[in-house]
Structure formats: structure tokens, C-alpha cells
C-alpha positions as a printed Julia matrix, in Angstrom:
204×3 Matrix{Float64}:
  26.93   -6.8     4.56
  24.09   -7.72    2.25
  25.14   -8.99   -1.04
  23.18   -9.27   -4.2
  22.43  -12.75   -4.04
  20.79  -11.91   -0.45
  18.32   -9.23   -1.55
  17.33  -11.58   -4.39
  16.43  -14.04   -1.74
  14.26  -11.94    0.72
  10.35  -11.64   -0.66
   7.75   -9.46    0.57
   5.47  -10.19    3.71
   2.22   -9.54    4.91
   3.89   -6.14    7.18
   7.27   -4.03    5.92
  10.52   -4.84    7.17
  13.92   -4.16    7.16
  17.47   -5.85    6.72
  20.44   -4.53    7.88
  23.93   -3.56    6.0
  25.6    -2.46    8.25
  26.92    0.95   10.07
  23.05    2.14   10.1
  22.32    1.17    6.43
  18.79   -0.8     6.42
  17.24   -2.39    3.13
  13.39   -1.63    3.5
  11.13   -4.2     1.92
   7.36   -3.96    1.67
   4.43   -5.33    1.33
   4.27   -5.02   -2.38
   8.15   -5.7    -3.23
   9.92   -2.65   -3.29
  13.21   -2.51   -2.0
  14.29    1.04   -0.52
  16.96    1.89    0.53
  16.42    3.5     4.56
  19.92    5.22    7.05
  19.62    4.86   10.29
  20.45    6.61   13.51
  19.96    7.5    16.75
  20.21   11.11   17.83
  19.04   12.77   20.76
  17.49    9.64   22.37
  15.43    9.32   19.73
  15.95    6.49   16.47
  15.57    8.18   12.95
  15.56    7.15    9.79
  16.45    8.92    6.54
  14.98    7.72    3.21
  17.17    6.59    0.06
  16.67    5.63   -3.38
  15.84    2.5    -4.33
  17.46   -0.99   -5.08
  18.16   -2.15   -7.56
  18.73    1.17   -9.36
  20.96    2.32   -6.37
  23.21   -0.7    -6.1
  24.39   -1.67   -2.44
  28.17   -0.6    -3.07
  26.18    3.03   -4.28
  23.98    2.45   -0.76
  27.0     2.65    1.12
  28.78    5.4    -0.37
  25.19    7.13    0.58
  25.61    6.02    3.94
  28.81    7.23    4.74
  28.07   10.5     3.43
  25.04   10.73    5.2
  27.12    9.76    8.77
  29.86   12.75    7.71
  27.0    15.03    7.12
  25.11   14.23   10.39
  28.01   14.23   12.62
  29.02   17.85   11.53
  24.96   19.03   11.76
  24.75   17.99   15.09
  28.18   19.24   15.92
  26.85   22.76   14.71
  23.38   22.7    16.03
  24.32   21.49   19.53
  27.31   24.04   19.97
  26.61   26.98   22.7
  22.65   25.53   22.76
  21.19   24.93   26.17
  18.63   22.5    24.67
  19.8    20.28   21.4
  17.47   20.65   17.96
  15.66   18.12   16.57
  15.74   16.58   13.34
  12.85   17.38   10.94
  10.12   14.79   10.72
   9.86   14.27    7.15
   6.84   12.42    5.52
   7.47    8.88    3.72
   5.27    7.13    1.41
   5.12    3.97   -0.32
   4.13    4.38   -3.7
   1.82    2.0    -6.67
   0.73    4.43   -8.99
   0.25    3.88  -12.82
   0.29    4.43  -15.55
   2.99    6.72  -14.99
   4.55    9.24  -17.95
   8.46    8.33  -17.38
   9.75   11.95  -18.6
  13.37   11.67  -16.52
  15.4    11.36  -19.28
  15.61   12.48  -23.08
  14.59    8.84  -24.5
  11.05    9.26  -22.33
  10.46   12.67  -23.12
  11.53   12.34  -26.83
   8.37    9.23  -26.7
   6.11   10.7   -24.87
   6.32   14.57  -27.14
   7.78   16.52  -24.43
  10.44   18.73  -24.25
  12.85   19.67  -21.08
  12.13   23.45  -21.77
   8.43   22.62  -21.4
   9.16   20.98  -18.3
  11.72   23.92  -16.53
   9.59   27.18  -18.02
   8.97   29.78  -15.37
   5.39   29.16  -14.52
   5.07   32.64  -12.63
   6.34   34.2   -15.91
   3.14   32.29  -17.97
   0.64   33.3   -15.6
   1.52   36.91  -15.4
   1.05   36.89  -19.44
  -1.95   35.22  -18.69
  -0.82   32.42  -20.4
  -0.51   28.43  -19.49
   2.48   27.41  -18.67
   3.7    24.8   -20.57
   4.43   22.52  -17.64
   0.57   23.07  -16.51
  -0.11   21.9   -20.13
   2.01   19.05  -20.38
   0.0    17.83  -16.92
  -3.58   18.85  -18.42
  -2.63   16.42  -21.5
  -1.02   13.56  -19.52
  -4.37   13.75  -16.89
  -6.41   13.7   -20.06
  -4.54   10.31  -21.41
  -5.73    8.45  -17.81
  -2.07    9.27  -16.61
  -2.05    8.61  -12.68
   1.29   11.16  -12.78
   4.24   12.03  -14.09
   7.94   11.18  -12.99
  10.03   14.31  -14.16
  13.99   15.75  -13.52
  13.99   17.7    -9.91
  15.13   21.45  -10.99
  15.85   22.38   -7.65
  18.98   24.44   -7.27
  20.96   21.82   -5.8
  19.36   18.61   -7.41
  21.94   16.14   -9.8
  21.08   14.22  -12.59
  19.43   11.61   -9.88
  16.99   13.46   -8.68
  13.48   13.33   -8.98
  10.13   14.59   -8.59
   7.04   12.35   -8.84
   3.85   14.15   -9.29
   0.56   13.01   -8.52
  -3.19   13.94   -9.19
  -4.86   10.82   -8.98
  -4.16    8.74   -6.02
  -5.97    7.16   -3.22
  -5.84    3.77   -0.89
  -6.37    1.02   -3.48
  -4.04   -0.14   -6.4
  -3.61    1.09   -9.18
  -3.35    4.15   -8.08
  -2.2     3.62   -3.58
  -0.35    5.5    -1.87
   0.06    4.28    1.28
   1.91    6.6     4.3
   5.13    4.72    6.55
   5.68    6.22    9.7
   7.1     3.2    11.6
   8.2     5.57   14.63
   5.48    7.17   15.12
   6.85   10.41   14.57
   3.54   11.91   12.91
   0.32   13.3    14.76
  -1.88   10.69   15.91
  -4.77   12.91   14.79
  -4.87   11.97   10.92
  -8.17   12.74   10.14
  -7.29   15.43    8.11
  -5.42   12.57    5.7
  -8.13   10.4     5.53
 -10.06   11.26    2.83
  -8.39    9.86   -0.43
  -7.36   12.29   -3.15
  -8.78   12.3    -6.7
């Protein structure tokens, strides 16, 4: 199992790569020394990967706990989805990116919003309900002022139905292939189509 003092010793190198926990629990590290958190498994033939937070904000005793729930939660999916099925589903191929964006307007908790002049309400409005007013909705301009300030993006509370108090969104409108603003895609199984031409063209 990696301990604390063992992630402090491992440094970034010139390609990403990945340390093992234990019971399909990998510690991603890449090129530009972030440490994510990565669960691993093999279903189907196939190796997969499922992306977690990072470290050290998700500690590797948290990691763990992660892991285990992920294992419960896979073992009963594929229980389900391969029941009475000729052919067995597939997981969903998810995209991954490694993100070096800033500046970034932190508004995830109270403390950043309260520095930055923004409220949650602003944040969770009912854009649909603005628009049919023909209004802005305050969200839209909370982003219009941030992009103003030479904000790369905002990190803001997920308020997706099922999100906690850990989840996140990050949202981006300037990005491209060089710092400070990269965003670089990880597909280390090749799971995405090999025609990409369609990503190539950086965003701004």
C-alpha cells in the first residue's frame, strides 16, 4: 500500500505513470505533478480505468474507501447488465483530461465566493427561467464578468441531483495546448477514435 511518505517521494517524468495501491487502486502522476487518483479493472476482456479525485485533497485512506465502493458498485452493475443478455454491455468510454488552467475563480465554497462577490443563488438560478424573461441569467453574468477579469474559468459546486458537498464542476472558455491555459486529453487505452481531427483545433 502506498503511504504518504511514498507519494512524497515519486516526481514527475517526461511521460505519465502510475503506482499501484493495491486491489485496482493506481496513483496517476503526470507530466506536470499532479497526483490523481485512477481504479482499475478488467471487465469483459478489456482493462478500464475509472477517474478519482485528487491527492492530496483525497487522502489515500479516503482513496481506498473510494475503491472499495467502486468494486461493490461494479460487481453488482455487471451482475445486472450481464443477467439473461446473450452478449455482455460495455462500460462507457468516458473522456479524461489533464488540466493547467489559470487564473482560475475558486467559487466552491462560501470563503471564495464571499472574495470573489458571488453568491450561491447566482450560481444555482434557473437559467431557462432568465432566458424566457429575456433576461441574463445570473450565472451567464457571473461568467461574462470573470471572462472580462482574464479569468481562464471558474471552479464552482456541481448542482446535479445526486452531487455531495465534493463535487465539482470546472468550467472553461479559454483553453488550448500550451500553459497557462493546456488542457491536454489521456486516453492511455486507446479507447477513443483514432480520427481526432475534429479535436485538433484549440479552443479560445
Amino acid at each position: 500500500m502506498l503511504t504518504d511518505y511514498m507519494i512524497a517521494t515519486f516526481r514527475p517524468k517526461a511521460k505519465p505513470y502510475t503506482c499501484a495501491d493495491g486491489c485496482g487502486l493506481l496513483l496517476l502522476m503526470t507530466p506536470i505533478g499532479s497526483k490523481l487518483w485512477r481504479f482499475s479493472y478488467r471487465f469483459d476482456g478489456k482493462q478500464h480505468t475509472i477517474a478519482g479525485e485528487s491527492y492530496p485533497e483525497v487522502s489515500n485512506v479516503l482513496a481506498r474507501a473510494w475503491r472499495d465502493a467502486m468494486r461493490q458498485q461494479l460487481a453488482s452493475a455487471i451482475a445486472e447488465c450481464t443477467q439473461g443478455f446473450a452478449n455482455r454491455l460495455s462500460p462507457l468510454t468516458m473522456c479524461e483530461y489533464d488540466v493547467s488552467c489559470e487564473p482560475l475563480g475558486d467559487l466552491r465554497t462560501e470563503v471564495g465566493r464571499q472574495e470573489l462577490g458571488v453568491s450561491l443563488a447566482d450560481l444555482a438560478c434557473g437559467w431557462l427561467t432568465s432566458m424566457r424573461a429575456g433576461a441574463d441569467a445570473p450565472s451567464w453574468v457571473v461568467a461574462d464578468r470573470f471572462r472580462g477579469e482574464g479569468y481562464a474559468g471558474i471552479l464552482v459546486p456541481s448542482f446535479a441531483a445526486s452531487s455531495g458537498l465534493t463535487n465539482h464542476n470546472l468550467v472553461l472558455w479559454n483553453w488550448g495546448f500550451d500553459l497557462p491555459t493546456r488542457v491536454v486529453l489521456y486516453d492511455p487505452d486507446g479507447r477513443l477514435p483514432a480520427d481526432q481531427s475534429s479535436w485538433t483545433k484549440a479552443q479560445r
